[in-house]
FISE-257318 format. One line per 8 residues: number of its first residue (from 0); their letters; for each residue x, y, z of C-alpha. Coordinates in nm, 2 decimals. Layout:
N
NUM = a = X:Y:Z  ... $
//
This chain:
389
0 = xxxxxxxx = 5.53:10.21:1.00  5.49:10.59:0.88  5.67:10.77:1.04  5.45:10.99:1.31  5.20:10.76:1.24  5.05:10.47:1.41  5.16:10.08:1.39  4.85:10.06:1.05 $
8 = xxxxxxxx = 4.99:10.35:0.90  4.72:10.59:1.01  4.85:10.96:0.91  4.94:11.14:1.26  4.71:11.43:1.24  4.38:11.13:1.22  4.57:10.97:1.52  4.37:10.87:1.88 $
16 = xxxxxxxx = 4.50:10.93:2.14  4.72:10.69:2.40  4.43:10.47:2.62  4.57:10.58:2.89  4.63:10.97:2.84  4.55:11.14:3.16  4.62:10.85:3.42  4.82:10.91:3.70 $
24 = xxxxxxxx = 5.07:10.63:3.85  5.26:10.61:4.14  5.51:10.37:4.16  5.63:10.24:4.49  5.76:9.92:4.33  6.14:9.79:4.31  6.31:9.52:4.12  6.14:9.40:3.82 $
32 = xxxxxxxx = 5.75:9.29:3.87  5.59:9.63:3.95  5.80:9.81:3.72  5.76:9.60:3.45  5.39:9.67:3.48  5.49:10.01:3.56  5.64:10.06:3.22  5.35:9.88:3.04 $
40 = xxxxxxxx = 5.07:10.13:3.14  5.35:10.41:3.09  5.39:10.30:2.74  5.00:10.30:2.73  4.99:10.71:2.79  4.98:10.66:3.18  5.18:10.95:3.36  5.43:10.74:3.61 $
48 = xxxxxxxx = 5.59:10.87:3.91  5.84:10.64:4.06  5.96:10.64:4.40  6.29:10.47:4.46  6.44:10.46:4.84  6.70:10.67:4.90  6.94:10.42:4.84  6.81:10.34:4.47 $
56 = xxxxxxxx = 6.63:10.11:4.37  6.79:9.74:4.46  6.72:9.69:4.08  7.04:9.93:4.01  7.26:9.64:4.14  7.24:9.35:3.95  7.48:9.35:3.68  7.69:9.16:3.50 $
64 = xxxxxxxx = 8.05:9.20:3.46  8.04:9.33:3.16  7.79:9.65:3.23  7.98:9.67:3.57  8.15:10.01:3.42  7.81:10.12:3.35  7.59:10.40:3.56  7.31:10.25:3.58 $
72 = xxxxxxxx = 7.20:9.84:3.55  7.07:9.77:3.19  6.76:9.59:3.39  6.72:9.91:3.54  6.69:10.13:3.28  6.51:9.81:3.08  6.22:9.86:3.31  6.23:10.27:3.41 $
80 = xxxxxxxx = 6.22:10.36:3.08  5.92:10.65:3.01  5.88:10.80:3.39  5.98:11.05:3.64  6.23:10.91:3.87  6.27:11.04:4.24  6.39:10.89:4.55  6.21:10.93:4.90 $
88 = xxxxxxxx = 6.24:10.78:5.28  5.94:10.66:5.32  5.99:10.64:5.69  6.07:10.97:5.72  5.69:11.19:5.82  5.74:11.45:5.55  5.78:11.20:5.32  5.53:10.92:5.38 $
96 = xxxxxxxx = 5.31:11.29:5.38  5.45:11.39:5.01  5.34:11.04:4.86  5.05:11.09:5.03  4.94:11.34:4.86  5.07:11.18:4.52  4.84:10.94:4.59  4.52:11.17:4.67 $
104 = xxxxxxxx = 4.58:11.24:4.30  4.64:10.91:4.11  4.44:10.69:3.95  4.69:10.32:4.05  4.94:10.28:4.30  5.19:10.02:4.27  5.36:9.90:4.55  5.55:9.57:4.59 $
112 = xxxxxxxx = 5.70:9.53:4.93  5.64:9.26:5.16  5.27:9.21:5.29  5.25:9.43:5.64  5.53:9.68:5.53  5.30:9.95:5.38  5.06:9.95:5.67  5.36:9.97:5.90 $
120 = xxxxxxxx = 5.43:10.26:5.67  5.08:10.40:5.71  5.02:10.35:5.34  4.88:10.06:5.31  4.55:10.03:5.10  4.29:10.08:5.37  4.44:10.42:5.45  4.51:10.52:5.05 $
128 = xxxxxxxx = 4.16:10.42:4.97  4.00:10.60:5.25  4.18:10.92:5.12  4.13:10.85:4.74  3.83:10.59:4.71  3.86:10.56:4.30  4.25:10.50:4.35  4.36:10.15:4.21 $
136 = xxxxxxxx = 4.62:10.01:4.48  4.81:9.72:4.33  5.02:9.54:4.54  5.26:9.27:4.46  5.41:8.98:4.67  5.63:8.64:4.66  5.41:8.44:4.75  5.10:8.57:4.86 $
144 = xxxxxxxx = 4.90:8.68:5.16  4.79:8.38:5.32  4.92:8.27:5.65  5.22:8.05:5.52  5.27:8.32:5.20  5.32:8.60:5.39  5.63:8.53:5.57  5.79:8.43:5.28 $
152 = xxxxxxxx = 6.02:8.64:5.07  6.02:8.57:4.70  6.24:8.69:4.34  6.22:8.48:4.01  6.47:8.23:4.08  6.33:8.13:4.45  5.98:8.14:4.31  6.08:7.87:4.01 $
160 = xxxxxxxx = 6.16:7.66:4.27  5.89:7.69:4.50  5.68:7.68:4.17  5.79:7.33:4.02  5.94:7.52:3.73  6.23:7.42:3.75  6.16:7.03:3.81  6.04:7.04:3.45 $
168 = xxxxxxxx = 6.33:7.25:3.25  6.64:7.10:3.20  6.79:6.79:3.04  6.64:6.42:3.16  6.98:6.30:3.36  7.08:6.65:3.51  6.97:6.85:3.79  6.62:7.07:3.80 $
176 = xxxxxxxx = 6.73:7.41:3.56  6.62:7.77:3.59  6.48:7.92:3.29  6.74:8.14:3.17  6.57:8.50:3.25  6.29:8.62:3.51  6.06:8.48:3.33  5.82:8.48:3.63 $
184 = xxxxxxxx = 5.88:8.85:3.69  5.82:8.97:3.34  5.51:8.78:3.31  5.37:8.92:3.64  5.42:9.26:3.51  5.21:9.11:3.22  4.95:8.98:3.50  4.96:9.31:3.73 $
192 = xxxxxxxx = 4.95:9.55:3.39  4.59:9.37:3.34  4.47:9.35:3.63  4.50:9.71:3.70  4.33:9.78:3.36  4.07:9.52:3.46  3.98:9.77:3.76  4.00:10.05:3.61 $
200 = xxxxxxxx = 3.74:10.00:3.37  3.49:9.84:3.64  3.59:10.18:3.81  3.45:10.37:3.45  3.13:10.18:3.54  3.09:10.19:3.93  3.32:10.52:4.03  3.47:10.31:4.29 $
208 = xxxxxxxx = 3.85:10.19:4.30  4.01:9.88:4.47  4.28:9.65:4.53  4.41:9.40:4.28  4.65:9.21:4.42  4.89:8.94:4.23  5.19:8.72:4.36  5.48:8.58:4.15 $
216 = xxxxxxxx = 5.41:8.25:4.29  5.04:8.23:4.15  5.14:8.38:3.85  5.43:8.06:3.83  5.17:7.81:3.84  4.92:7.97:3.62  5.24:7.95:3.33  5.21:7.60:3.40 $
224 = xxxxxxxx = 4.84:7.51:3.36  4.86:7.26:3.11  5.14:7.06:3.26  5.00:7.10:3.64  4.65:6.98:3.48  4.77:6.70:3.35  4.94:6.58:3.68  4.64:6.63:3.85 $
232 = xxxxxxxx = 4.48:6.40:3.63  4.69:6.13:3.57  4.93:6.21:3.93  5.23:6.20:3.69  5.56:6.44:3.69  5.59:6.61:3.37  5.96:6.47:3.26  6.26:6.74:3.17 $
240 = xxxxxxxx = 6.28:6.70:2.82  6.56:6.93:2.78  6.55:7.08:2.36  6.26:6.87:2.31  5.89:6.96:2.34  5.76:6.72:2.64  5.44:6.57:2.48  5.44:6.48:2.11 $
248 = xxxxxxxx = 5.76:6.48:1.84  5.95:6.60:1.63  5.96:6.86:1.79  6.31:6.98:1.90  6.68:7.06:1.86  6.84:6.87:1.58  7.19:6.87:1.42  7.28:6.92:1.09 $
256 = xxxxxxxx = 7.60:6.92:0.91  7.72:7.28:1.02  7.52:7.32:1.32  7.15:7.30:1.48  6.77:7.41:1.40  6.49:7.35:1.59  6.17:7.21:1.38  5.84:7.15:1.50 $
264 = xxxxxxxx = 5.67:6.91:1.30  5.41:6.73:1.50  5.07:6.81:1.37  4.98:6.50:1.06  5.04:6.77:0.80  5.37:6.93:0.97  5.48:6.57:0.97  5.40:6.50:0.59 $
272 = xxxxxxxx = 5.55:6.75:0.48  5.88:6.71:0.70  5.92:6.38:0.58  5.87:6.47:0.26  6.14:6.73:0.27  6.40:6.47:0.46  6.33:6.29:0.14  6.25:6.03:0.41 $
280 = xxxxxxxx = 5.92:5.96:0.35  5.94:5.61:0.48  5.94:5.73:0.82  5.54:5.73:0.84  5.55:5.35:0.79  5.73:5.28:1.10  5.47:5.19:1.37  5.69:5.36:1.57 $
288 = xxxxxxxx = 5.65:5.65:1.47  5.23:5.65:1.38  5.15:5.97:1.59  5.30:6.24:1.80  5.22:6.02:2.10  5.41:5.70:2.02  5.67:5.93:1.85  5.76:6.11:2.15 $
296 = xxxxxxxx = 5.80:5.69:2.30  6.05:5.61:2.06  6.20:5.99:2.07  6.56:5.90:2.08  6.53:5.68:1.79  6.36:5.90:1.59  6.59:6.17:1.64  6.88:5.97:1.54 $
304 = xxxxxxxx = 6.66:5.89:1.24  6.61:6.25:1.15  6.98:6.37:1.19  7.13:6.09:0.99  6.97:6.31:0.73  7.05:6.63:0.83  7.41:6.59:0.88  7.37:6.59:0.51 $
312 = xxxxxxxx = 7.35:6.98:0.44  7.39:7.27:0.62  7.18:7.44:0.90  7.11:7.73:0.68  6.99:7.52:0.37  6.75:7.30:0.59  6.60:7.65:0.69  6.54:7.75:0.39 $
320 = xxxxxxxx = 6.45:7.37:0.23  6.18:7.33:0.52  6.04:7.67:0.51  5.95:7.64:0.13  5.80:7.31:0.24  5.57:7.48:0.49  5.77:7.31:0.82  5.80:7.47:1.13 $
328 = xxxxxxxx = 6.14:7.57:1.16  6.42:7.84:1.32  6.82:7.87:1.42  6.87:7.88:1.78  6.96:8.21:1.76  7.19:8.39:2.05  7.18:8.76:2.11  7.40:8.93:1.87 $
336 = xxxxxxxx = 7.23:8.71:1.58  6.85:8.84:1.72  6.94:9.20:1.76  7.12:9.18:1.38  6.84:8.99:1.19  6.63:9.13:0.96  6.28:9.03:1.15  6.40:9.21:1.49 $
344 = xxxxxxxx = 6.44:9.56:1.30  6.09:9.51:1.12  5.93:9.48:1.43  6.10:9.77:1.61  6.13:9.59:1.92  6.45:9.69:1.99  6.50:10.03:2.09  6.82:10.25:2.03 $
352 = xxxxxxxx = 6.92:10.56:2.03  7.27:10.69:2.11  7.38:10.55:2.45  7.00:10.43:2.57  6.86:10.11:2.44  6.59:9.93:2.57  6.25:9.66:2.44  5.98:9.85:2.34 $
360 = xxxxxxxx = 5.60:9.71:2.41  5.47:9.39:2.21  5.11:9.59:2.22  5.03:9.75:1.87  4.77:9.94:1.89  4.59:10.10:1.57  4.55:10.45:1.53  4.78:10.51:1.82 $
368 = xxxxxxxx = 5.12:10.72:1.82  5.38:10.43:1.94  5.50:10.49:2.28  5.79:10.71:2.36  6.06:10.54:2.51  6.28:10.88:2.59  6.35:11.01:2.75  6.32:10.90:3.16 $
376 = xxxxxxxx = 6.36:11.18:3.39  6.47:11.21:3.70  6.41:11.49:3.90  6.42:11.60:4.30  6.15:11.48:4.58  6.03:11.81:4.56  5.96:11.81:4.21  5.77:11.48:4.21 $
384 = xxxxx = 5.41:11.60:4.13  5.16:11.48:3.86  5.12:11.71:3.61  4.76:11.91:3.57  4.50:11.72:3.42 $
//
């Protein structure tokens, strides 16, 4: 990328500007969902307040022991990065006035606190909208609305659950497993983030804004459409399958001499050409083994099969052997190896400087000045206004 230029290398003086350059946001969202989405129209060009209790956001707590010395939780900054940052009582009449009149002057609103609580509030959409009627009030939830949703108080690992997630992640002969990060979180910040650009363009047609609304639990099962599909058609559990992909092989952890990969080498030509590689070419004559259906049957033996020839050479010299041979294939590879490798500094998804890191957005958009991701302010209640448009 040039630097001051775009992600296409579009000179900085021919540059558009950000989408979403004059949008107002107010953030009344804690933890990680609302935020998330938060940050993804910030990095967009949207102008984002946040509004944090008094006490802090309850996404400043949760640390490990290892950042305990730290000022701040990394999740926190992760997903505060490129707004204003203030703290209000929204109980307090001065207060619920001040956002208020934030929200007379934003396009979205954010808020993700348990259905009821921002009409007992008197902020709740019917009173926002009648004030602002082109405002975008986004609300996010555990598990919804609906008489047995509302009641019910949801984060990540509750709502992988309640989900079925976790009945499918794991190995075969141990207990249901989490995935190992809010996944369900970040992707509803995905969800909510398009949601709220989905009204705002209907509002560039009709003039009129609205609520979109979005709960982690809906956004759980729409990650799992294939595998919920398929039960509903055949009424059969999807198995825990552990390193291995659940419907077709090879497709999986294997290990070599030195270590592991993971290959996937299911499609007929991935599985030519693995075989090939293996120098075990024999391998297609087995019945066995005829497709990805009947290979994922006779998985075990199969994988036996494969790593009787692996444990010939090293990890790093499969890598490189099945990549010239056009395979699907990777290291498992654990932080300190992602943030050192060569393909994590071309993409520039990792942001540093000094003492502030943070992920930048996957979103490239051509003849656009990336985001900035410093710095994130924080300033007094009293300062907490949207700038002039």
């Amino acid at each position: 990328m040039t630097a001051g230029g775009g992600p296409d290398g579009a000179p900085a003086d021919s540059l558009d500007p950000p989408p979403l350059e004059g949008i107002k946001v107010l953030e009344l969202a804690q933890m990680v969902a609302g935020p998330a989405a938060g940050l993804l129209l910030a990095d967009y060009g949207a102008e984002v307040i946040k509004i944090e209790p008094p006490e802090g956001d309850g996404c400043r707590q949760p640390r490990s022991a290892e950042a305990a010395a730290l000022p701040d939780s990394p999740v926190f900054v992760a997903y505060n990065r490129n707004k204003t940052v203030t703290r209000l009582d929204l109980r307090a009449p001065t207060a619920r006035d001040q956002v208020l009149a934030l929200a007379d002057e934003a396009d979205v609103l954010i808020e993700s606190s348990r259905p009821g609580a921002m009409e007992r509030l008197g902020l709740g959409p019917e009173v926002v909208l009648a004030r602002n009627p082109r405002i975008i009030y986004a609300s996010v939830s555990g598990f919804g609305w609906g008489p047995a949703g509302r009641s019910m108080g949801g984060v990540d690992i509750i709502v992988q659950a309640e989900s079925g997630i976790m009945s499918t992640t794991g190995q075969p002969d141990q207990p249901p497993t989490k995935v190992g990060f809010t996944v369900v979180d970040a992707a509803c910040g995905h969800a909510l983030c398009h949601g709220i650009l989905a009204a705002l363009l209907r509002r560039g047609r009709t003039g009129r804004g609205g609520q979109v609304q979005i709960s982690l639990y809906d956004v759980a099962l729409n990650l799992q459409t294939g595998p919920l599909t398929e039960f509903a058609m055949t009424g059969v559990q999807s198995p825990r399958s552990g390193n291995s992909a659940p419907l077709t092989a090879p497709a999986g952890l294997f290990r070599c001499s030195d270590g592991s990969i993971v290959v996937s080498a299911y499609l007929p030509r991935h599985w030519v050409a693995f075989t090939d590689a293996l120098g075990a070419a024999g391998l297609r004559d087995d019945p066995r083994f005829e497709n990805g259906v009947t290979r994922a049957r006779h998985r075990d033996a199969l994988t036996a099969l494969i790593e009787d020839r692996l444990a010939t050479r090293p990890a790093d010299e499969w890598v490189r052997r099945l990549r010239q041979a056009r395979v699907l294939v990777a290291r498992a590879r654990d932080y300190a190896a992602v943030a050192d490798a060569p393909l994590a500094r071309e993409t520039g998804m990792l942001l540093s400087e000094g003492e502030l890191h943070g992920v930048g957005s996957p979103v490239r958009l051509g003849r656009t000045e990336p985001p900035a991701a410093w710095p994130r302010a924080e300033v007094t209640a009293q300062r907490a206004t949207f700038s002039s448009a």
